[in-house]
C-alpha positions as CSV (number, residue, x, y, z in Angstrom):
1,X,-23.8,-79.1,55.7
2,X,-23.0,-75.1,56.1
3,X,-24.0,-72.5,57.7
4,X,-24.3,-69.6,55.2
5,X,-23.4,-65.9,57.0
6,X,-24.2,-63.1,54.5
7,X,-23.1,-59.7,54.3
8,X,-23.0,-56.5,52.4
9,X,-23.1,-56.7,48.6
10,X,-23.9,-60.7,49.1
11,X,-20.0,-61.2,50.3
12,X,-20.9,-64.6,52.9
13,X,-19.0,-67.7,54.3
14,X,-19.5,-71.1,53.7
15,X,-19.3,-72.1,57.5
16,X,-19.0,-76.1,58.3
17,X,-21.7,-76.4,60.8
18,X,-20.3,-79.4,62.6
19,X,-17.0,-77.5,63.0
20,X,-16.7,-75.8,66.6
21,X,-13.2,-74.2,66.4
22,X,-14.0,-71.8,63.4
23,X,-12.1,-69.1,64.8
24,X,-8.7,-69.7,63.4
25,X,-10.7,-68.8,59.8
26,X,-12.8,-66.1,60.7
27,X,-9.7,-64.2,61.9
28,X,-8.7,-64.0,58.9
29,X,-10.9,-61.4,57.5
30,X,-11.7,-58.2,59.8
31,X,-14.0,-55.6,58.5
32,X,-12.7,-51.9,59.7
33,X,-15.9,-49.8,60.0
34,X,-17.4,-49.5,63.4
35,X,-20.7,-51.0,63.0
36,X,-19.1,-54.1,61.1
37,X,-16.3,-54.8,63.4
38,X,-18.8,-54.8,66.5
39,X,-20.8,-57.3,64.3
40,X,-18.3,-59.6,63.7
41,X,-16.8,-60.0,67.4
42,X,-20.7,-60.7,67.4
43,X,-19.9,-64.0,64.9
44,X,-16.9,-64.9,66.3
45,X,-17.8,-65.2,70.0
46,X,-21.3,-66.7,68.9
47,X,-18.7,-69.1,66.9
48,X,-16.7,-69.8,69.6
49,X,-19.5,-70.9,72.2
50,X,-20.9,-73.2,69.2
51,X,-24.3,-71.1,68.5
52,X,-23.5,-69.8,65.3
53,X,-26.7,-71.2,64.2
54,X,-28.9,-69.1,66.1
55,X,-27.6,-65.8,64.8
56,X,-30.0,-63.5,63.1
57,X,-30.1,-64.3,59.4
58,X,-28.0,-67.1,59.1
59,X,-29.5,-70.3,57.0
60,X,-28.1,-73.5,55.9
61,X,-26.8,-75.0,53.2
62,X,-26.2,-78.2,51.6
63,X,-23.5,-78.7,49.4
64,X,-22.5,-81.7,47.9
65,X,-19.2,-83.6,46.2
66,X,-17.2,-82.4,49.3
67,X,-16.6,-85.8,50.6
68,X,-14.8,-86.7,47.2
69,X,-12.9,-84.2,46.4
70,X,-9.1,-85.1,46.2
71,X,-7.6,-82.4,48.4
72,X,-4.2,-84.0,48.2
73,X,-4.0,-82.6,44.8
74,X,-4.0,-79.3,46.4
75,X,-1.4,-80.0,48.6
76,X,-3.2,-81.6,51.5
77,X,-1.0,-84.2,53.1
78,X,-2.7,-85.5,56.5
79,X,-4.5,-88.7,56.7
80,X,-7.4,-87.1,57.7
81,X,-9.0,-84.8,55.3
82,X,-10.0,-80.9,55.9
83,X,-13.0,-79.2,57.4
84,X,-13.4,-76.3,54.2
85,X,-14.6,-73.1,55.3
86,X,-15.2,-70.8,52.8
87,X,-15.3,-67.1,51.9
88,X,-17.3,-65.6,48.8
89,X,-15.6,-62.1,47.7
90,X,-17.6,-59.4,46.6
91,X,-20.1,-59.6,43.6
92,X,-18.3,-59.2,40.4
93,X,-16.2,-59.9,37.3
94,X,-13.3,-61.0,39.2
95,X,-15.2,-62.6,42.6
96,X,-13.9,-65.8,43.9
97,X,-14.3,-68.1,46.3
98,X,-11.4,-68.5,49.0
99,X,-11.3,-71.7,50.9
100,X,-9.5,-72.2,54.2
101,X,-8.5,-75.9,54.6
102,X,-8.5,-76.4,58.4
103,X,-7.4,-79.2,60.3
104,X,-10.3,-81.1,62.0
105,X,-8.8,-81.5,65.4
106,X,-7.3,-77.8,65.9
107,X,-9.3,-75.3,63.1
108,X,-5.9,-74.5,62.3
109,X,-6.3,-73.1,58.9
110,X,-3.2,-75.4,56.6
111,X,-3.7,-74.3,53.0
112,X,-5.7,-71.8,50.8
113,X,-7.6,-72.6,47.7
114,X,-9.0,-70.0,45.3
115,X,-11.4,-71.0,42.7
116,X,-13.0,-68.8,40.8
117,X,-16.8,-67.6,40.7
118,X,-16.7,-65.2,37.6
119,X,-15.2,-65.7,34.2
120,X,-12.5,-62.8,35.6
121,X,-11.7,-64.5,38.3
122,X,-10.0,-67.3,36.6
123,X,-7.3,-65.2,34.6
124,X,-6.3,-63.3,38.4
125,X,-5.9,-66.5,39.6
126,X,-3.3,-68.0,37.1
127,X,-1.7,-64.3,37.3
128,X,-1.1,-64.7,40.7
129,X,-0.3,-68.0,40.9
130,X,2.9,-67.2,37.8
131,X,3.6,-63.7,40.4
132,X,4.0,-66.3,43.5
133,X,6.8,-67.9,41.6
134,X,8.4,-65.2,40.1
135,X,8.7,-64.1,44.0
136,X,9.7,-67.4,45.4
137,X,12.9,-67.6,42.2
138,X,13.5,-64.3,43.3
139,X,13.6,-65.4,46.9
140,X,10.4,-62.7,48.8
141,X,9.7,-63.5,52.0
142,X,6.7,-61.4,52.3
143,X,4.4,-63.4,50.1
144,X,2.8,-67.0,50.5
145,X,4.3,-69.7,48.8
146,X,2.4,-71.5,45.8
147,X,1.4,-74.8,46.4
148,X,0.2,-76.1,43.5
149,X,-2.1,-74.6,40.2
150,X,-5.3,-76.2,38.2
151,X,-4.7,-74.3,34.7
152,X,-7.4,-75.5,33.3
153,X,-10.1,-74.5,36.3
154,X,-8.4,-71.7,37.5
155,X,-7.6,-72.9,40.8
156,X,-4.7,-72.7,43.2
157,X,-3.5,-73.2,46.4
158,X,-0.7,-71.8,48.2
159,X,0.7,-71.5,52.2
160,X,-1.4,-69.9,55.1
161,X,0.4,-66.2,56.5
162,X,-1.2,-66.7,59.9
163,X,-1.3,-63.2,61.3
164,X,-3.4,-59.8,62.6
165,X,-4.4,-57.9,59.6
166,X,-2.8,-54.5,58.9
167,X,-3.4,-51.4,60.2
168,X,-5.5,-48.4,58.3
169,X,-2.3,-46.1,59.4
170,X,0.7,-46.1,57.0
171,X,3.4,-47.8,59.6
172,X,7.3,-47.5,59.4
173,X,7.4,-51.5,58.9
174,X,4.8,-51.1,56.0
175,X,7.4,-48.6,54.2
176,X,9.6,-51.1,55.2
177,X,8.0,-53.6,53.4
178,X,8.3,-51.7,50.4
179,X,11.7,-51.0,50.8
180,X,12.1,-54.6,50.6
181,X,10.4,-54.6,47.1
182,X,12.9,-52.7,45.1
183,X,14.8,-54.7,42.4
184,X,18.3,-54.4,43.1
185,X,20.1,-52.8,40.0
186,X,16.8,-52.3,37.5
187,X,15.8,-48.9,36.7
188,X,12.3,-47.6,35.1
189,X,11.2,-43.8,34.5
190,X,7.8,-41.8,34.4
191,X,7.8,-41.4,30.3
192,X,8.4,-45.5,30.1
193,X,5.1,-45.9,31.7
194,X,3.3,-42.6,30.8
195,X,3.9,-43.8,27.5
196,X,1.9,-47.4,27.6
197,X,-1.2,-45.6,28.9
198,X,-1.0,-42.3,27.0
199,X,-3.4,-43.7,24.1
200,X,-5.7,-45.3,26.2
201,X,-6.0,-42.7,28.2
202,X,-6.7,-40.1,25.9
203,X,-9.3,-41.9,24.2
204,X,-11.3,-42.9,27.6
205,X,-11.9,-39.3,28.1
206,X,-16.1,-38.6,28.1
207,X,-16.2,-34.8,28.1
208,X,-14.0,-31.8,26.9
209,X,-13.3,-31.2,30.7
210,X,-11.9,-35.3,31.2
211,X,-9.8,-34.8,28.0
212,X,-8.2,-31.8,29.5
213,X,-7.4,-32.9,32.8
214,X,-5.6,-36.1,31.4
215,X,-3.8,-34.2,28.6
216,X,-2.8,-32.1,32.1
217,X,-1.4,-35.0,33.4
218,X,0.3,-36.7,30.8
219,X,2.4,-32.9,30.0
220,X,3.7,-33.9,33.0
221,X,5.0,-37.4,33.3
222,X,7.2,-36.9,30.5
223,X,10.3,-37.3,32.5
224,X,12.9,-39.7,31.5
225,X,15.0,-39.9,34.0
226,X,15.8,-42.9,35.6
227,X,14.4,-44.3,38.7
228,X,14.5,-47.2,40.8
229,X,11.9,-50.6,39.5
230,X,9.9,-52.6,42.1
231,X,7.4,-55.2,42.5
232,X,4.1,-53.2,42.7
233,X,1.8,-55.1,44.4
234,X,-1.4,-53.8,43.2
235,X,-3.5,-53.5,46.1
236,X,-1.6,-52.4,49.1
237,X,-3.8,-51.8,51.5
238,X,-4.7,-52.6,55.2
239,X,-7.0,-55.7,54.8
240,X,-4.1,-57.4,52.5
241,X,-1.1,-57.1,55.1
242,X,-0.4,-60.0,57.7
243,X,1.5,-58.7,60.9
244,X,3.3,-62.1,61.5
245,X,4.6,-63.5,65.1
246,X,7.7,-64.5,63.6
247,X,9.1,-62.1,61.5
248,X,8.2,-58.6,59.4
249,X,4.8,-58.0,58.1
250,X,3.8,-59.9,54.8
251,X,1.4,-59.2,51.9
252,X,-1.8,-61.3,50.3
253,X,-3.4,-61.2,47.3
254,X,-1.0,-60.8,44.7
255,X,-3.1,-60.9,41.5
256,X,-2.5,-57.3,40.6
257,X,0.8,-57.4,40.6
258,X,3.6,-56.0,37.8
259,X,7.4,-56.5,38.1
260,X,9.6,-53.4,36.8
261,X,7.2,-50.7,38.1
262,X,7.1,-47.1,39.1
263,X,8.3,-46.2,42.7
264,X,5.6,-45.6,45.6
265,X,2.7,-46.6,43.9
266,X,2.3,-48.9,46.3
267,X,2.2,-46.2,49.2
268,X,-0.2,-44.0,47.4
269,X,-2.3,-47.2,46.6
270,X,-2.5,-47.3,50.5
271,X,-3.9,-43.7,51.2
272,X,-6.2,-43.0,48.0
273,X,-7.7,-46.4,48.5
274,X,-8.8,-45.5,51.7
275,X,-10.1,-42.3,50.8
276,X,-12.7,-43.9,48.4
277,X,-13.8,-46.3,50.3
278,X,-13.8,-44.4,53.7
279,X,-15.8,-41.7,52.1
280,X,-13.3,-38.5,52.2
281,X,-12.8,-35.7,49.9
282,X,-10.1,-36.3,46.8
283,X,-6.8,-35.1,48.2
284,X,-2.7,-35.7,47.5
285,X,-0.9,-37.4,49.3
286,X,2.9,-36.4,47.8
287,X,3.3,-34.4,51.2
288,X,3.0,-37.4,53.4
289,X,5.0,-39.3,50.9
290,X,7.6,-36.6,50.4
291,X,9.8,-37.8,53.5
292,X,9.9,-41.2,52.5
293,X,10.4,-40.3,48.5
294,X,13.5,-38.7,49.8
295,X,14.9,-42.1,51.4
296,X,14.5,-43.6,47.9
297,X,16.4,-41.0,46.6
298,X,13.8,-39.5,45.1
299,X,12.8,-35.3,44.7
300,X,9.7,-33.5,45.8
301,X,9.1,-32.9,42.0
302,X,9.3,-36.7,41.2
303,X,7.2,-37.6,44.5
304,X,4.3,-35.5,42.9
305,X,5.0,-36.9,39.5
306,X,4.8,-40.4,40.4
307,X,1.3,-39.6,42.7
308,X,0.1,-38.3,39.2
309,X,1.3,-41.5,36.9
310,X,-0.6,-43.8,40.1
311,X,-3.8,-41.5,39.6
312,X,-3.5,-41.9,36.1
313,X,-3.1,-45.7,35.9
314,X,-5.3,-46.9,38.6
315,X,-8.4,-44.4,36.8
316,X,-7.9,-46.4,33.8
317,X,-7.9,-49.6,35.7
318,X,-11.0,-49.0,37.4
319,X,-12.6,-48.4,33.8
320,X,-11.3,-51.3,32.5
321,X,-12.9,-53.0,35.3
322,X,-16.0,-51.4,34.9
323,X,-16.0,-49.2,38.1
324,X,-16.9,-46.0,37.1
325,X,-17.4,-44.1,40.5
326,X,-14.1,-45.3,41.6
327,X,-12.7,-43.8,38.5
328,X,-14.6,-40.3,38.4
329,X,-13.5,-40.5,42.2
330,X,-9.6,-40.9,40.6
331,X,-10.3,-38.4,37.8
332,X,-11.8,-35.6,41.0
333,X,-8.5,-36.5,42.7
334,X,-6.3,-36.1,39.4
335,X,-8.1,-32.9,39.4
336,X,-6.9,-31.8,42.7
337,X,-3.2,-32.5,42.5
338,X,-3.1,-30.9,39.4
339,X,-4.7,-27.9,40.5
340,X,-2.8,-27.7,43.3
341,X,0.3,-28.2,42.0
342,X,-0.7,-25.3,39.6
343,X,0.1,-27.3,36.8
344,X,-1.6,-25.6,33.6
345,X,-3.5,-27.9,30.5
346,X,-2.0,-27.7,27.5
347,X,-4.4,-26.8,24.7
348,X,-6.4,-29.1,23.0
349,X,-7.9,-29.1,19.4
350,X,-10.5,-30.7,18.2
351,X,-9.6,-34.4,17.5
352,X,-9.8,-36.7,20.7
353,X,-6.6,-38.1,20.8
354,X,-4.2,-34.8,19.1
355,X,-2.5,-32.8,21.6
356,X,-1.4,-29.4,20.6
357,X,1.9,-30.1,22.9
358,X,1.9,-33.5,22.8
359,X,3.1,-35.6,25.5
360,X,5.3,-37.7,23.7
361,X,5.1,-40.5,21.1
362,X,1.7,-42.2,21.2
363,X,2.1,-46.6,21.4
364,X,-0.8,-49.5,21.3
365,X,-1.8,-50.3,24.4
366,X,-0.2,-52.8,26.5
């Protein structure tokens, strides 16, 4: 039996409802605006005082097959099986189903399962699942460790990062962190990557006004010099960073990562993220940036170049994932650092993907 606790955009938890000490779980998600923060200390004191049930809107749920399930094939190695808990992501293509496995006694969360909802979903999964072991060979400390993988269903399990979640501010120990994400002796440049997304890009353009701003932005990440690789993580951002007891901050969610890629993607990932979702204006963010570019050796010109190839990817990324105000929102803000950068459009003719300057040598997409 569950109690079922939903939320925005059908997002919910799969509570047990004969499990007191939830808490442990619930801590690990934190929403970050105002009215949904006081909500949820709402939930989690109701939870800890064993009324969840009388909250406003919460049902129940039968679900069944639980009591059969072999959780030692997950990794579960206690003679008593877990309590699962679980937590539905947003509606989606990619949505899946996270499932704390907590320890009966304590609610100590032990292991986390993710099965997939969507037909997405399944594909993330195993990505992540090859990332975590890439990372582990390559000895990361800042990611969980795999636990074990269901190829067939999609489904893994890998370690708990017990921990506060992240701050919305850009800390010196998240900069850190991506220090810490460099690949020692691997070099990458702006034209490598520019040069993967130049024909899909040109060709997702809907208007005469898309296809110039992109054309903008491609004339300008033409630049082979070298520069440092790193893990890009993907989705950088406050709710995926653990701030851990026991040693430097550590990062969920890996199933957007890439190995080899550009440098602070990761740190613009961070601010432009929030923008969208926090409802601000499309801005740059290579000033904020510039200090830190200059630890990594890096010039103001290549700081603003690389906030330009981030704006560029992550637009077509959002299209590909069928999210087209977060992309317009990218485009606005491709838009802006262009414009303020004062960096002119080449001229275009009239075939969609023919450049009168062209940016360099056109390849099939990844």
């Amino acid at each position: 039996n569950f109690l079922v606790l939903s939320g925005n955009g059908g997002r919910c938890w799969l509570l047990p409802a004969r499990q007191r000490n939830l808490d442990f779980a619930l801590a690990d998600w934190s929403p970050y605006r105002l009215g949904s923060r006081l909500k949820w200390r709402v939930v989690r004191a109701a939870s800890r005082i064993g009324c969840l049930s009388l909250l406003p809107g919460m049902t129940t749920s039968t679900v069944s097959g639980v009591d059969s399930v072999d959780w030692k094939s997950v990794g579960w190695n206690r003679e008593t099986p877990p309590v699962p808990a679980v937590y539905l992501g947003t509606p989606g293509p990619s949505r899946k189903a996270v499932v704390h496995l907590l320890d009966s006694a304590s609610g100590v969360c032990q292991i986390i399962v993710k099965v997939p909802v969507d037909k997405a979903a399944h594909a993330a999964i195993l990505r992540e699942a090859d990332v975590l072991v890439t990372l582990a060979a390559e000895r990361c400390i800042s990611a969980p460790r795999l636990l074990s993988v269901d190829r067939d269903r999609g489904i893994s399990a890998q370690t708990v990062l017990p921990g506060a979640v992240g701050s919305r501010r850009l800390l010196p120990e998240y900069l850190q962190l991506l220090r810490a994400l460099r690949l020692p002796d691997e070099t990458t440049s702006i034209g490598k990557h520019a040069a993967t997304l130049q024909e899909q890009l040109l060709w997702s353009a809907g208007s005469d006004r898309d296809l110039a701003t992109i054309t903008a932005a491609l004339s300008n990440l033409c630049d082979a010099h070298p520069l440092p690789a790193f893990w890009v993580h993907g989705d950088f951002a406050p709710w995926n960073i653990k701030h851990r007891s026991d040693g430097p901050p550590a990062l969920l969610d890996w199933e957007d990562a890439r190995r080899g890629g550009l440098p602070l993607q990761d740190a613009f990932h961070f601010l432009h993220i929030q923008d969208y979702l926090f409802g601000k204006q499309p801005t740059s963010h290579a000033e904020d940036l510039d200090r830190f570019a200059g630890e990594l050796g890096l010039s103001t010109a290549q700081c603003r170049q690389l906030e330009i190839a981030y704006l560029a990817h992550c637009y077509l990324q959002r299209l590909t994932q069928q999210q087209p105000k977060h992309s317009d929102f990218l485009l606005d803000t491709l838009r802006v650092v262009l414009e303020e950068d004062q960096l002119p459009a080449p001229s275009i003719s009239v075939g969609r993907n023919r450049l009168t300057s062209p940016p360099g040598p056109a390849s099939s997409p990844p």
